[in-house]
N, C-alpha and C positions, 0 to 999 in steps of 0.2 A: 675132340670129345668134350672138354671144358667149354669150350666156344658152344657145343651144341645143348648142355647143360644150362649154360646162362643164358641161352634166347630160351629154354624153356621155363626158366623162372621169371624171365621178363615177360613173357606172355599170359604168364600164370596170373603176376601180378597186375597187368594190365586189365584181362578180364574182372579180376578182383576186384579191381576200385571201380569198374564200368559199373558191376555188380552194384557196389555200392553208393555208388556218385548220387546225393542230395540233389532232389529237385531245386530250381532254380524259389520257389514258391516257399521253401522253408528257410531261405537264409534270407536274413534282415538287415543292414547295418546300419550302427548308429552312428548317431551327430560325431563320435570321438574316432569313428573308422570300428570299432570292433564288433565283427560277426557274431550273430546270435544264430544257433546255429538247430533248428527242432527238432527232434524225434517224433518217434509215432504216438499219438496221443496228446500231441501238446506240448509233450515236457519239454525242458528248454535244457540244454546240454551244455552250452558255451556262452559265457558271461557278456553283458556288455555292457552297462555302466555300475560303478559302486556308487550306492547309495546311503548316507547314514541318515536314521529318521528318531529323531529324539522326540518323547512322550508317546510311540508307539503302540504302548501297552493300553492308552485309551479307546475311548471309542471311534475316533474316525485312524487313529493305527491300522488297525489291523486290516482295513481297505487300501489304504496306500501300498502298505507292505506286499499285501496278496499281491495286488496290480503289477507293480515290479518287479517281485520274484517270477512270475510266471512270464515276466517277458523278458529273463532273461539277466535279470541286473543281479548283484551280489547286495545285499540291503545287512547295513553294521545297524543293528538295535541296541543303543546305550539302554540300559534299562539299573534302578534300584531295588523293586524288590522280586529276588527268585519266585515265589509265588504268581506273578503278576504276569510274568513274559510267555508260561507255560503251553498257551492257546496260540503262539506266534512261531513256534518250530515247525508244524506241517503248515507254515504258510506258502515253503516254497521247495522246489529240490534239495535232495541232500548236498550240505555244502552251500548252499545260495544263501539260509540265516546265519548272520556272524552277531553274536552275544558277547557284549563289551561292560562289565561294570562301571558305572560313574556315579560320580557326585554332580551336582547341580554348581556347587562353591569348591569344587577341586579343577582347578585350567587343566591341569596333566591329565586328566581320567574325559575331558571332553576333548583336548587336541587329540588323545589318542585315540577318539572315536572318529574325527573327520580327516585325518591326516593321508588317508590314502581313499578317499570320496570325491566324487566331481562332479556331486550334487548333493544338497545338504538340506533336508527339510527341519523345520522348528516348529511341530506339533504342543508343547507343552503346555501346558495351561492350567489355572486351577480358578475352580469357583469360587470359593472360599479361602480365608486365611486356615492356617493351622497353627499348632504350636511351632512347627519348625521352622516355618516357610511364611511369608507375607505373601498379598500380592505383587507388591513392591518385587522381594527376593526371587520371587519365579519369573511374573512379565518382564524386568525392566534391568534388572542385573546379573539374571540368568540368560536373558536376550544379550546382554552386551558381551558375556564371554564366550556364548558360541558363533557370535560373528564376528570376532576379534581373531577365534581360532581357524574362521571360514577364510579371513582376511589373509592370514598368516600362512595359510599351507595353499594361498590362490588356487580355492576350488572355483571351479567355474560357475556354477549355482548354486544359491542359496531359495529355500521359498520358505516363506514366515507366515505360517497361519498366525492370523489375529482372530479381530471380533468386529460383528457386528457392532456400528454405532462408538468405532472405535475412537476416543476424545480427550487429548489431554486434558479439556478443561470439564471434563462430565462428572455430576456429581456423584454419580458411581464410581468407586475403588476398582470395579474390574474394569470399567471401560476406561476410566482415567490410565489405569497402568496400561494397558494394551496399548492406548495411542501411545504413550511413551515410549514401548519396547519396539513401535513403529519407526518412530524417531531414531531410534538409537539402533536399529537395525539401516534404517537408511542412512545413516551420518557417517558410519562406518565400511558398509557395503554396498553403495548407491545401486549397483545392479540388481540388487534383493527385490524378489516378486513378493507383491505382499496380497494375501488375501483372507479377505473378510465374509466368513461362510454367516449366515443368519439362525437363527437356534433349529438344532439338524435331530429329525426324529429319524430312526431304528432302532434294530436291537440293541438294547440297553441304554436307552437315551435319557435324558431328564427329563422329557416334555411328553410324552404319550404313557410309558410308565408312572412316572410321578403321579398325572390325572387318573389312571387307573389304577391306585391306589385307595385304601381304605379311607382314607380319613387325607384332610389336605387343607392347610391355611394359608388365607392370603391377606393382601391388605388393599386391594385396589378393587376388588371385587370382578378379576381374573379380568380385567378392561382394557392393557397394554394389549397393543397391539406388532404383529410382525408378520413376514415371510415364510413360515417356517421350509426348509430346503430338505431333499433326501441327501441322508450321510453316502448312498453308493455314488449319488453325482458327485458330493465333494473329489469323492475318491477318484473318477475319471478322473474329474477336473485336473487335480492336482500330479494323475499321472501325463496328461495331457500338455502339462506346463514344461515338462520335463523334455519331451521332444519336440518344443514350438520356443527356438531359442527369440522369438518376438515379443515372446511372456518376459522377458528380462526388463526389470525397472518399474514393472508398470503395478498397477492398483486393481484386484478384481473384487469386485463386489457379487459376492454368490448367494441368491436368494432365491424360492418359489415363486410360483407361477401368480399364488392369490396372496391376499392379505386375510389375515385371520387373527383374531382376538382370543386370550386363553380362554374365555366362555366359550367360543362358538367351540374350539376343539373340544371342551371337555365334553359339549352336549355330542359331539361327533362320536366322544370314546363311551358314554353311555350308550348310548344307541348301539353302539356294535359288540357290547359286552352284554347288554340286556342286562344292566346294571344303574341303579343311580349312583352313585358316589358321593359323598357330606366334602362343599369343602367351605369351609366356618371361614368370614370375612372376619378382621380384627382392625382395629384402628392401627397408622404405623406407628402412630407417637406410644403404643404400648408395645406390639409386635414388633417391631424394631431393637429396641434395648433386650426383650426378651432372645429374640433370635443370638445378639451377640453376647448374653450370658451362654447360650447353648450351648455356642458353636467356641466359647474359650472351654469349657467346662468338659464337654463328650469329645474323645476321640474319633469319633465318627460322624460324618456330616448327617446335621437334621434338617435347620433352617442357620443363613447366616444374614445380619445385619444389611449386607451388601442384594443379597439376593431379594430384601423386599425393597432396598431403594431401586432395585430396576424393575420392578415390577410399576413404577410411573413414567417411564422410557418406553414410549414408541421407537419402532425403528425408523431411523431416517436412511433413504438410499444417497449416495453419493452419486450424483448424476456425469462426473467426471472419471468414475470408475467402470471397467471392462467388466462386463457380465459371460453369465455361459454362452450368452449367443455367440460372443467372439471365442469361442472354444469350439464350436459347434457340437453344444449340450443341448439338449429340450431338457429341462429340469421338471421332476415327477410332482404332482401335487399332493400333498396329506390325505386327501380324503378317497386317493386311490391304493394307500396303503395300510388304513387302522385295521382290515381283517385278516392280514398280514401279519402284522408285530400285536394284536392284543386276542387272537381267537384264546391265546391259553389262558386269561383272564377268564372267561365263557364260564359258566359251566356246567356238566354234564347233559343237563337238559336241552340245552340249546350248542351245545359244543361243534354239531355237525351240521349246525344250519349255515347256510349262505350266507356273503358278506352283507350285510344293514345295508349297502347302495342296491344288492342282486335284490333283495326282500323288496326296498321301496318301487322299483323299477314293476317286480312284478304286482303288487298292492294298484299300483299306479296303472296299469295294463287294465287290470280287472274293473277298476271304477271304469276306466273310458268304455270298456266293453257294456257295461249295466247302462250306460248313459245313452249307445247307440243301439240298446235294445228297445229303449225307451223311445 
């Protein structure tokens, strides 16, 4: 009778797990061996690599983070101010965001962000000095203790977002220290992928919002020139780096498709706001010292000393550096997304009209039509 009881729960079960046996199409595994495992819907149920991603809370964070969490990875976000991380909780299943307080100059509060990670991104960055923090203190000495700690607990990857035009010997502060934190990320961790995005519009960017503001000073009379890149490619990108163990050592230069000068975007973000915008040219030998009166003076970024000496910085591409193509990205260009990030500048009268490209396209239709009526 017991004999005849247990082939009945062994068939029970057996059916059972037939029942539920996972398509062969939802389970993944990664580079480290560990199953990801999906549900209905996407979600991702079973972990497969830890990720820690320091300066998250900025604007290309919250792309990387999504990325991962929804494939699967457990992503530790060091973050400083409670405020700041609030938009990073539903980025992924319950349990996949781990929220880690640190210091930037405390080693214990960042080993104990990367110590159980076996990939370690270094997002952080700042435009500006502040009272707390130099450039110096963020690019170049905050760089050397989280790869000192990446070093020490032999995580397998590291990737170091830098910058564009990145130089130890550039007479910009930001681009000076970023080459440095280059340096001293490779001198330490030579397998560290290092890559250098070109100034990245989206939501909430410095380069499309900034122009679609009210009022805006320059000193070059907005004539630098660059690439500008979409921040969702960054964010492939960088998830892409992650399972292409080739990306290891090497140099990627992440830029758009065109070149474009801050005029030409601004006349792009007029035309699609049906707005002019005032932005007052200033000499730098004046605009200059005034910016770094500001920027010591206001706890809030306005203008900094640094941010008008790269406004005479073109960008230079590194012709010895990996672009998207070797990711296999098509990088999106600027002017197929201003009606996109600036329709809610618009307004109300024009709020529900068509993007400035659909408008010109059809303007353009209509002249050829008059011409071949003629």
């Amino acid at each position: 009778m017991a004999s005849l009881q247990s082939a009945m729960r062994s068939s029970r079960t057996v059916a059972h797990n037939a029942v539920r046996r996972q398509p062969l199409s939802d389970i993944a595994i990664t580079r480290t061996g560990k199953p990801i495992l999906r549900t209905q819907g996407g979600r991702s149920s079973l972990g497969g690599h830890t990720a820690t991603v320091f300066g998250a809370t900025g604007q290309l964070g919250r792309y990387i983070v999504n990325r991962l969490a929804r494939q699967g990875c457990t992503v530790v976000i060091p973050y400083r101010e409670e405020m700041a991380k609030r938009h990073l909780k539903v980025s992924g299943d319950l349990g996949r965001i781990v929220f880690i307080e640190h210091d930037l100059r405390n080693t214990q509060s960042i080993e104990e962000s990367v110590r159980h990670s076996d990939v370690v991104y270094n997002l952080i960055g700042r435009d500006y000095p502040t009272k707390n923090f130099s450039l110096e203190d963020v690019h170049v000495e905050g760089t050397e203790r989280i790869v000192e700690a990446v070093a020490k607990y032999d995580v397998d990857r590291y990737i170091h977002v830098s910058s564009y035009n990145a130089n130890p010997e550039s007479t910009s502060e930001f681009f000076a220290t970023k080459g440095r934190g280059e340096q001293v990320a490779r001198s330490i961790f030579p397998e560290a992928t290092i890559v250098r995005p070109a100034p990245m519009f989206g939501f909430e960017d410095r380069l499309l919002l900034k122009l679609a503001g009210v009022f805006h000073l320059t000193s070059n009379h907005m004539q630098e020139r660059y690439r500008p890149t979409h921040v969702i490619d960054v964010g492939r990108a960088l998830e892409a780096m992650l399972y292409d163990d080739s990306t290891a050592s090497q140099t990627y230069e992440l830029y758009g498709p065109k070149e474009y000068s801050t005029e030409e975007i601004s006349a792009m973000v007029d035309r699609e706001i049906f707005k002019r915008r005032r932005h007052v040219n200033v000499p730098k030998a004046i605009l200059k010292p005034i910016a770094a009166v500001l920027n010591r003076a206001l706890w809030w970024n306005l203008l900094s000393a640094d941010e008008i000496e790269r406004e005479f910085i073109n960008q230079e591409i590194d012709k010895t550096a990996k672009t998207f193509k070797d990711l296999g990205i098509e990088p999106g260009d600027i002017s197929n997304f201003t009606y996109h990030y600036l329709q809610g500048f618009r307004s109300s009268a024009y709020y529900d009209l068509p993007p400035a490209t659909a408008k010109e396209m059809k303007e353009e239709r209509k002249y050829l039509h008059v011409l071949d009526d003629q």
